[in-house]
MMTF fields as JSON, N, C-alpha, C and O atoms, coordinates in Angstrom:
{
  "mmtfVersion": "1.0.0",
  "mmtfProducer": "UNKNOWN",
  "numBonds": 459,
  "numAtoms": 460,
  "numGroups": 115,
  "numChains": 1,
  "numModels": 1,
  "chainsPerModel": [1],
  "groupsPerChain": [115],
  "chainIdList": ["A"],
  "bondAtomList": [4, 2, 8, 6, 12, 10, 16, 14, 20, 18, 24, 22, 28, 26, 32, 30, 36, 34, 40, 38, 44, 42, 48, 46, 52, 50, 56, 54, 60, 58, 64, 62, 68, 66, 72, 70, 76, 74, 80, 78, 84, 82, 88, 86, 92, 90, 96, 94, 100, 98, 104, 102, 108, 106, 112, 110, 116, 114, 120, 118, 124, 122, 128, 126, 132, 130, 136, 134, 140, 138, 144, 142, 148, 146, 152, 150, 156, 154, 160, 158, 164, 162, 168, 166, 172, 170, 176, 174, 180, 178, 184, 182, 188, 186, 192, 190, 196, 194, 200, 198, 204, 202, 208, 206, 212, 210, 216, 214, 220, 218, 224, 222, 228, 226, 232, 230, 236, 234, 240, 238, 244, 242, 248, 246, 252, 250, 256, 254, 260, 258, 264, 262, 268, 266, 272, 270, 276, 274, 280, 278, 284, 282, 288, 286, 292, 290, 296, 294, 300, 298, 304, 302, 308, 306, 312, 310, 316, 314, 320, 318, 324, 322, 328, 326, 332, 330, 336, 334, 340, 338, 344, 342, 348, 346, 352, 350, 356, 354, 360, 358, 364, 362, 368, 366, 372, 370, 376, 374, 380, 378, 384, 382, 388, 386, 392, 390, 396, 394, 400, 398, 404, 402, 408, 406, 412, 410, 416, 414, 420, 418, 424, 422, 428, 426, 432, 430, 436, 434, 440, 438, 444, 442, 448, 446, 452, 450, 456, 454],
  "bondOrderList": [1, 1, 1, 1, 1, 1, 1, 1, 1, 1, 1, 1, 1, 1, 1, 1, 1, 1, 1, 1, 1, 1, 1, 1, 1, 1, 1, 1, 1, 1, 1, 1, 1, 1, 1, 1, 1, 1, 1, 1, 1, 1, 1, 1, 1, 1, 1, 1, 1, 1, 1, 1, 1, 1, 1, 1, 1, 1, 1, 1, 1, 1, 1, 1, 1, 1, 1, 1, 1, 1, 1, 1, 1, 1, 1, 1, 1, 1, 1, 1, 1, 1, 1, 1, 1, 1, 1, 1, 1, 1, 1, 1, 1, 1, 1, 1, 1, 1, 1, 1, 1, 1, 1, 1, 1, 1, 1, 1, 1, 1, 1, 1, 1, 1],
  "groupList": [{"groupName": "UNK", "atomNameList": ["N", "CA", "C", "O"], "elementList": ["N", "C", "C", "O"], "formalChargeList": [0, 0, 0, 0], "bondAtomList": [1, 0, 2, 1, 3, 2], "bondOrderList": [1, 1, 2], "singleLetterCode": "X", "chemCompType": "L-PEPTIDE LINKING"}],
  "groupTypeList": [0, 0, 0, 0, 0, 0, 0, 0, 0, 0, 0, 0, 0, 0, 0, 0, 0, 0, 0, 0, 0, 0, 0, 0, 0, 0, 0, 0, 0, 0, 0, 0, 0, 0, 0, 0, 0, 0, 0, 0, 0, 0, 0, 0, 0, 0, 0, 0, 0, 0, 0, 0, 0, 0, 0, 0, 0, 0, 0, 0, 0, 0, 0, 0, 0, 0, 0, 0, 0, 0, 0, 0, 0, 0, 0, 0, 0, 0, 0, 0, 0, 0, 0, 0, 0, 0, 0, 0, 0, 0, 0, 0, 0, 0, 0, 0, 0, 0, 0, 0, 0, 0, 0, 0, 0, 0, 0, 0, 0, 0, 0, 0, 0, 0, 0],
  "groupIdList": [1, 2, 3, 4, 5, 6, 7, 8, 9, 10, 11, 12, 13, 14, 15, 16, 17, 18, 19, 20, 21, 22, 23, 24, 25, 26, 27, 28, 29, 30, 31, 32, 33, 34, 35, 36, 37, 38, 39, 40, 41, 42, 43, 44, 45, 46, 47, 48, 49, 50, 51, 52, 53, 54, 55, 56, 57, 58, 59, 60, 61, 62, 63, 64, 65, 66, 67, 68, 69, 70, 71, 72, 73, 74, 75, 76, 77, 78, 79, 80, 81, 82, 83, 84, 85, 86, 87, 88, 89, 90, 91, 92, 93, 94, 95, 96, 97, 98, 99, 100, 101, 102, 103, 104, 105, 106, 107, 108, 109, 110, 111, 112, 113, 114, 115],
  "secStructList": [7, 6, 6, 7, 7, 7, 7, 7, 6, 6, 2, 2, 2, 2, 2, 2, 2, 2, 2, 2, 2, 2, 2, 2, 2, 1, 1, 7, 1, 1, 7, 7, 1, 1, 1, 2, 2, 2, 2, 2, 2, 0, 0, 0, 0, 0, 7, 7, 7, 7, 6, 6, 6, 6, 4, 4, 4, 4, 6, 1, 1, 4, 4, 4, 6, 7, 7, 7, 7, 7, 7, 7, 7, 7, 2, 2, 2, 2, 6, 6, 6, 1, 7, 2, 2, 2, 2, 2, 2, 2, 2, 2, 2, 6, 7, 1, 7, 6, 6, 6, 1, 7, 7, 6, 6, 6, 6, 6, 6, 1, 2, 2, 2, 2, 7],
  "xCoordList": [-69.297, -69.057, -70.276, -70.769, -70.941, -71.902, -72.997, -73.917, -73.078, -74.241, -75.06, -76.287, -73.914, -74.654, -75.218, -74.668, -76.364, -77.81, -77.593, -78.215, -76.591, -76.803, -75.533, -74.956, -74.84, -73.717, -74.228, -75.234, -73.434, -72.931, -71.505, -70.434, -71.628, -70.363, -69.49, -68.328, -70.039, -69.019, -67.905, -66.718, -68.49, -68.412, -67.137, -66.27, -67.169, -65.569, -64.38, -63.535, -64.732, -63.875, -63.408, -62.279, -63.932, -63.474, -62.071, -61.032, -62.599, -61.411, -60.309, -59.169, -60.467, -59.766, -58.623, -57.431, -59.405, -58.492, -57.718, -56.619, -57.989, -57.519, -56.201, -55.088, -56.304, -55.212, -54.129, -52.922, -54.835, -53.691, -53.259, -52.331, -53.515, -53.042, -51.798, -50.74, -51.924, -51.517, -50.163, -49.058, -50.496, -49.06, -47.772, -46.645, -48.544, -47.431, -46.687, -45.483, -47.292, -47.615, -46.436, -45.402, -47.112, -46.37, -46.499, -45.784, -47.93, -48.24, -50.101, -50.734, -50.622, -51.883, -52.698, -52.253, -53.722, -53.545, -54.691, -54.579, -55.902, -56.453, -55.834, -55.685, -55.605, -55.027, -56.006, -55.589, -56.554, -57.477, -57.571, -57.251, -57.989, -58.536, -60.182, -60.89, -60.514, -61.869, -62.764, -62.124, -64.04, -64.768, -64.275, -63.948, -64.037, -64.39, -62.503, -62.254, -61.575, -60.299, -59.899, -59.027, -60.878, -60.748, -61.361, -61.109, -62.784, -63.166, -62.303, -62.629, -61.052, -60.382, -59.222, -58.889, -58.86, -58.151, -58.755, -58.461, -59.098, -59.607, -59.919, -59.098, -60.516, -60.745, -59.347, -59.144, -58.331, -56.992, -56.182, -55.086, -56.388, -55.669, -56.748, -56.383, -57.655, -58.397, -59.201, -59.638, -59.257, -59.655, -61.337, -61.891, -61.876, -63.521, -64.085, -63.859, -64.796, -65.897, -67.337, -67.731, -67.69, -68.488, -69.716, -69.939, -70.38, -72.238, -72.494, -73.107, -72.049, -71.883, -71.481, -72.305, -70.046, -69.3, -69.756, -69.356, -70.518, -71.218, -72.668, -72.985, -73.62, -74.961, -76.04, -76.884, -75.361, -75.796, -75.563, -76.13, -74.724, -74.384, -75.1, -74.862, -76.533, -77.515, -78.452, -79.616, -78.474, -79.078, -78.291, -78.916, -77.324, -76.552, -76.822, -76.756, -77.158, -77.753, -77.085, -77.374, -75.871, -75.262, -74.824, -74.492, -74.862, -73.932, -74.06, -73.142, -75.43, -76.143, -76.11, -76.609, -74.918, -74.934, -73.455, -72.983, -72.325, -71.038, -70.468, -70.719, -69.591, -69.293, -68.34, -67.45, -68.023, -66.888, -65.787, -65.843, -64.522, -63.763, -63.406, -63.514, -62.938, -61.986, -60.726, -59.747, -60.66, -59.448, -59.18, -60.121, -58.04, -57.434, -56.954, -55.821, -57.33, -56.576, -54.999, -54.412, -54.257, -53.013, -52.216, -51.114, -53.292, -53.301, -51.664, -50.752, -51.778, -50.435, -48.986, -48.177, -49.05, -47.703, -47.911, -46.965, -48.82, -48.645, -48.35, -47.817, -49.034, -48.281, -47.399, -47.708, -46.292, -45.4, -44.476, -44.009, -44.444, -43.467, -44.604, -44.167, -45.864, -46.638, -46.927, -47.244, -47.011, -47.479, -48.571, -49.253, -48.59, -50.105, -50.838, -51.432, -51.147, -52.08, -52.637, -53.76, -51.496, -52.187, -53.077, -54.25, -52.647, -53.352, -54.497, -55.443, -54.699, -55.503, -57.354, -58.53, -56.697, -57.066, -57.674, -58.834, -56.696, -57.162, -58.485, -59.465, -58.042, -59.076, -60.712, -61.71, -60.633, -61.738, -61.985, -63.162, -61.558, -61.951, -62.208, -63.343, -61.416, -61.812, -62.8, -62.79, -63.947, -64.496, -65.611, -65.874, -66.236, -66.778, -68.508, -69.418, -68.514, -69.713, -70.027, -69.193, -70.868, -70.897, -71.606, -71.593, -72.622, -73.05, -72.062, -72.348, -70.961, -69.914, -68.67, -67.867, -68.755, -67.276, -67.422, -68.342, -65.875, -65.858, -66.469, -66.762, -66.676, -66.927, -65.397, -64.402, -65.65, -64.794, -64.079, -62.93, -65.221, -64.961, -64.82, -64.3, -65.031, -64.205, -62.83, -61.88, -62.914, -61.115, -60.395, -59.38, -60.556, -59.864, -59.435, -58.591, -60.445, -60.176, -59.275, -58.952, -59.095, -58.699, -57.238, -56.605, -56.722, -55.085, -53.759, -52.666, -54.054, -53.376, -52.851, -51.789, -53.883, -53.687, -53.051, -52.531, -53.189, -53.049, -51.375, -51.072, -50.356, -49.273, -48.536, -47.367],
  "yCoordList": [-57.035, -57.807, -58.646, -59.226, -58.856, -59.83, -59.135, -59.795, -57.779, -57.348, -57.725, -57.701, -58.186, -58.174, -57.394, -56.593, -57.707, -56.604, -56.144, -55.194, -56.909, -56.677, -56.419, -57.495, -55.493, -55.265, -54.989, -54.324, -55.566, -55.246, -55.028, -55.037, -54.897, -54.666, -55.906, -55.855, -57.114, -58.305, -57.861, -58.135, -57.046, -56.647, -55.897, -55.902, -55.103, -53.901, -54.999, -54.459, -56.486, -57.398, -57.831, -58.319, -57.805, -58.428, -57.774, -58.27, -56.09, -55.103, -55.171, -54.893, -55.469, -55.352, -56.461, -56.253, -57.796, -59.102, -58.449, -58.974, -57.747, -57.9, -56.875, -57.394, -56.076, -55.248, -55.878, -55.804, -56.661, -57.269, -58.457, -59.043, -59.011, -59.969, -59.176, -59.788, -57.368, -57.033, -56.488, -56.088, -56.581, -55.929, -57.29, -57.347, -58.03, -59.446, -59.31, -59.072, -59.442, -59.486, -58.454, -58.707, -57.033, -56.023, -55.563, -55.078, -56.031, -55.93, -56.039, -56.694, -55.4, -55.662, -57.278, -57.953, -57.762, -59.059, -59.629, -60.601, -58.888, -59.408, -58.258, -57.078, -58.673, -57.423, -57.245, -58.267, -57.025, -56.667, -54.868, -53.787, -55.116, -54.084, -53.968, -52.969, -55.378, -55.538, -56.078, -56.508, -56.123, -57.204, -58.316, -58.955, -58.931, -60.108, -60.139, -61.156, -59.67, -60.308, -59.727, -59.951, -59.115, -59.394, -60.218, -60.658, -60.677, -62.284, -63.566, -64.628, -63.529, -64.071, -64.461, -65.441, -63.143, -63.036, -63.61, -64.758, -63.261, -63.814, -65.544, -66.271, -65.982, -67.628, -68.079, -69.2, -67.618, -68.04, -67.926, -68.46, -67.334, -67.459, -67.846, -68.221, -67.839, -68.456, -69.777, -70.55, -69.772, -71.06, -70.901, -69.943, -71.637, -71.641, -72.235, -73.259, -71.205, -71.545, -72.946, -73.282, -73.342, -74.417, -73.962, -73.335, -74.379, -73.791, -74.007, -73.111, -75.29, -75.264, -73.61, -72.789, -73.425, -72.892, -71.147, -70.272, -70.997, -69.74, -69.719, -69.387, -70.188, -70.402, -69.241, -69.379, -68.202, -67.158, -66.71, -65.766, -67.5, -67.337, -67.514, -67.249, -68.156, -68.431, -66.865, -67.254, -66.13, -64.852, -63.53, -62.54, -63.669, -62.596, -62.621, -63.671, -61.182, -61.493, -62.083, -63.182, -61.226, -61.907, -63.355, -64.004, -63.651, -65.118, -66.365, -67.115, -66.469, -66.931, -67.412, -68.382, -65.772, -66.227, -66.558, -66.991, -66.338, -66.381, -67.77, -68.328, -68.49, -69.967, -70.182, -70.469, -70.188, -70.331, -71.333, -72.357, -70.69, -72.022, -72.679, -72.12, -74.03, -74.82, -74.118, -74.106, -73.79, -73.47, -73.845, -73.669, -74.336, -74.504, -73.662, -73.259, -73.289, -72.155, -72.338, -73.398, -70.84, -71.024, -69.724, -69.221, -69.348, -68.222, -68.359, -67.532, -70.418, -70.417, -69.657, -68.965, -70.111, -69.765, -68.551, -67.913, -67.868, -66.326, -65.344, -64.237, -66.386, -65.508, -66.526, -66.848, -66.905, -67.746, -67.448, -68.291, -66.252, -65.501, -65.556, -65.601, -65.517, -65.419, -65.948, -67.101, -65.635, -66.926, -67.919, -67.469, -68.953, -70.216, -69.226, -68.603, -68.661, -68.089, -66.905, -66.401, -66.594, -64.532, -65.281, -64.909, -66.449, -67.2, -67.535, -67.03, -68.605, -68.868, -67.324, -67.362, -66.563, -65.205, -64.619, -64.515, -64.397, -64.045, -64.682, -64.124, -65.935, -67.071, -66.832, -66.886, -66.553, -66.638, -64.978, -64.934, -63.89, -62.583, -62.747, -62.345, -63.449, -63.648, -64.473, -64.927, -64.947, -66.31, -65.376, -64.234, -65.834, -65.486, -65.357, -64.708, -66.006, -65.86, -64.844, -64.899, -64.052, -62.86, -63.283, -62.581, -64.629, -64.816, -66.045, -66.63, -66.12, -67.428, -66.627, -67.059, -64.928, -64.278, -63.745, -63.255, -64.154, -63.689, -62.282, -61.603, -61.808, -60.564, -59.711, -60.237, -58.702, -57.851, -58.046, -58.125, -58.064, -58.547, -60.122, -60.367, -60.983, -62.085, -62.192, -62.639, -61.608, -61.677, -60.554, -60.129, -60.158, -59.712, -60.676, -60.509, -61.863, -62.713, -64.203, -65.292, -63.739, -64.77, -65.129, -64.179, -66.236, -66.953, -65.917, -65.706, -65.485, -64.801, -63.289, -62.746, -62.812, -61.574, -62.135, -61.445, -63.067, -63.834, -63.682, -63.664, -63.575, -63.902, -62.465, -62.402],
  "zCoordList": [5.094, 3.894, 3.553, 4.521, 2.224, 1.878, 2.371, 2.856, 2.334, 3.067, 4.173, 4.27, 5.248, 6.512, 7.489, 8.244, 7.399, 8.257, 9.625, 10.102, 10.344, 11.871, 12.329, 12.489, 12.611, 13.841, 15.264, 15.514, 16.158, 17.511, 18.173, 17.565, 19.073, 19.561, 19.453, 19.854, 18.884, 18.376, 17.583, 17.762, 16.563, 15.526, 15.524, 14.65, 16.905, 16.455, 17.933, 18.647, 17.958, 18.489, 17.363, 17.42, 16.341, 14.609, 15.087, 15.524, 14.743, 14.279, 15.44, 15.071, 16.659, 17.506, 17.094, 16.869, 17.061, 16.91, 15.339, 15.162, 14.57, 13.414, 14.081, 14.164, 14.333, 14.685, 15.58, 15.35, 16.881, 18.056, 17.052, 17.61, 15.91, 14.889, 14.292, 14.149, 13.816, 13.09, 14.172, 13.807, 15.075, 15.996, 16.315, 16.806, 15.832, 15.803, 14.567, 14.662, 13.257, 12.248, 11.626, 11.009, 12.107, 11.514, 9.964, 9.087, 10.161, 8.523, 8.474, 9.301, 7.546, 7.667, 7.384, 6.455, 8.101, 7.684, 6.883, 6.137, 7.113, 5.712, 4.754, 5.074, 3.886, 2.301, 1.262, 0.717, 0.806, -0.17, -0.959, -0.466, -1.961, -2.981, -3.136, -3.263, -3.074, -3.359, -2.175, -1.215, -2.093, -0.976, -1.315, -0.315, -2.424, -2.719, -2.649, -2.001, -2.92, -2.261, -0.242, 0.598, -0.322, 1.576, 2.174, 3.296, 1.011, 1.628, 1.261, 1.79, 0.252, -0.079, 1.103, 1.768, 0.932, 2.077, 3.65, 3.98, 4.026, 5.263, 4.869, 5.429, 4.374, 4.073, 3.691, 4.157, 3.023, 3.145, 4.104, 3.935, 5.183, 6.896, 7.799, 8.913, 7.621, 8.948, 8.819, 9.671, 7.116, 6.405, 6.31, 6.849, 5.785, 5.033, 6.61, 7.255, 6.794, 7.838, 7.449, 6.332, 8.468, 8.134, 8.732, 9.768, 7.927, 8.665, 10.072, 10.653, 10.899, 12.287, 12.868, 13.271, 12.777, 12.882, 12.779, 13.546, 11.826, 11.293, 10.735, 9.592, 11.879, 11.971, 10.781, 9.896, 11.45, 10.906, 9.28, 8.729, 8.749, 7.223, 6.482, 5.303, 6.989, 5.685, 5.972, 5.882, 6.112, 6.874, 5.979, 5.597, 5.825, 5.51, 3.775, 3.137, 3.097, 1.674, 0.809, 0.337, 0.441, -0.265, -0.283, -1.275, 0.651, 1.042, 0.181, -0.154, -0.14, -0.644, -2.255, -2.826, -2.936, -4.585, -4.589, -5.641, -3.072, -2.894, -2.674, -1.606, -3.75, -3.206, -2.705, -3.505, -1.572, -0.975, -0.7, -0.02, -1.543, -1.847, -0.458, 0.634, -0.701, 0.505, 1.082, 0.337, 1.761, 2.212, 3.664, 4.439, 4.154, 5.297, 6.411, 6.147, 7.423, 8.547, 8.421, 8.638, 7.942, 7.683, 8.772, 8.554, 10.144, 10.814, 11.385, 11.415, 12.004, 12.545, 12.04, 12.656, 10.656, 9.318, 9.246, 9.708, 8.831, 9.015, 10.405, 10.464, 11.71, 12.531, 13.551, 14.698, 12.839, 13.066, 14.627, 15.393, 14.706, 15.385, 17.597, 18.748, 17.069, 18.063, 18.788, 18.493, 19.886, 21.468, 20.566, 19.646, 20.889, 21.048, 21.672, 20.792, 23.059, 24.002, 22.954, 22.968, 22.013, 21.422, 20.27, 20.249, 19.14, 18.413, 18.685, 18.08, 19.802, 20.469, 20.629, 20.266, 21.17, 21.618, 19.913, 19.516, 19.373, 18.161, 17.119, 16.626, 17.072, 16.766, 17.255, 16.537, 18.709, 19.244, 18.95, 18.594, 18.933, 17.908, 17.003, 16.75, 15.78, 14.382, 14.142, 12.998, 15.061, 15.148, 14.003, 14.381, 12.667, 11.874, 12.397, 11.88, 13.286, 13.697, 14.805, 15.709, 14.966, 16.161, 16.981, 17.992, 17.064, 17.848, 18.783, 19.828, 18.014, 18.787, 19.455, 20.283, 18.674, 18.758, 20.409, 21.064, 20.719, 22.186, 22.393, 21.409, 23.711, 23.496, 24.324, 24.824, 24.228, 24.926, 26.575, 27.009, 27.069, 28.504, 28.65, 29.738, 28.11, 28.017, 27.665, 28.307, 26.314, 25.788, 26.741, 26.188, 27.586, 29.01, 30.271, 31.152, 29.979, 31.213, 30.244, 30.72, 28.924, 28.046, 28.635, 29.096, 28.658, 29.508, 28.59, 29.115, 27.473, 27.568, 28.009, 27.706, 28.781, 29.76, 31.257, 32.134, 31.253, 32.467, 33.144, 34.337, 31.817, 32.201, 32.323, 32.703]
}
């Protein structure tokens, strides 16, 4: 999305968290038609990232002409039904930044495999 230059294997932890989101869920969870309502989507459940937060956002091309509204993390209410521990877990997959997003072999040792 926004024409970002660089994937790694962060990258298919996105897709992973988006799916173990979607097996709670039972429904797909970003929804979109367009880029610009799956970036909608996503900033309306996980809420507007902050430059701390997503270092790397001044880097990515587009980003740059994209203004990104306020929005609040609303991940809890949408996945209402779900452990704290799978939230938790998910969060740190969906983390917008790839250089902050867990990796694979971490979210294995994450507390919620634990139980």
């Amino acid at each position: 999305l926004l024409g970002q230059p660089t994937y790694d294997q962060k990258f298919d932890v996105w897709s992973a968290g988006c799916v173990f989101a979607e097996l709670f869920l039972g429904n797909v969870l970003f929804n979109g038609d367009s880029q610009l309502s799956i970036i909608m989507s996503i900033l309306k459940i996980l809420g507007t990232p902050k430059r701390e937060d997503w270092p790397e956002m001044d880097i990515i091309p587009y980003f740059e002409t994209f203004n990104l509204p306020e929005f609040p993390s609303t991940i809890r209410e949408v996945l209402k039904n779900a452990p704290e521990e799978a939230i938790d877990l998910m969060l740190l997959m969906l983390c917008p930044s790839q250089t902050k997003r867990i990796s694979a072999a971490e979210a294995f040792q994450h507390p919620y495999f634990k139980d």
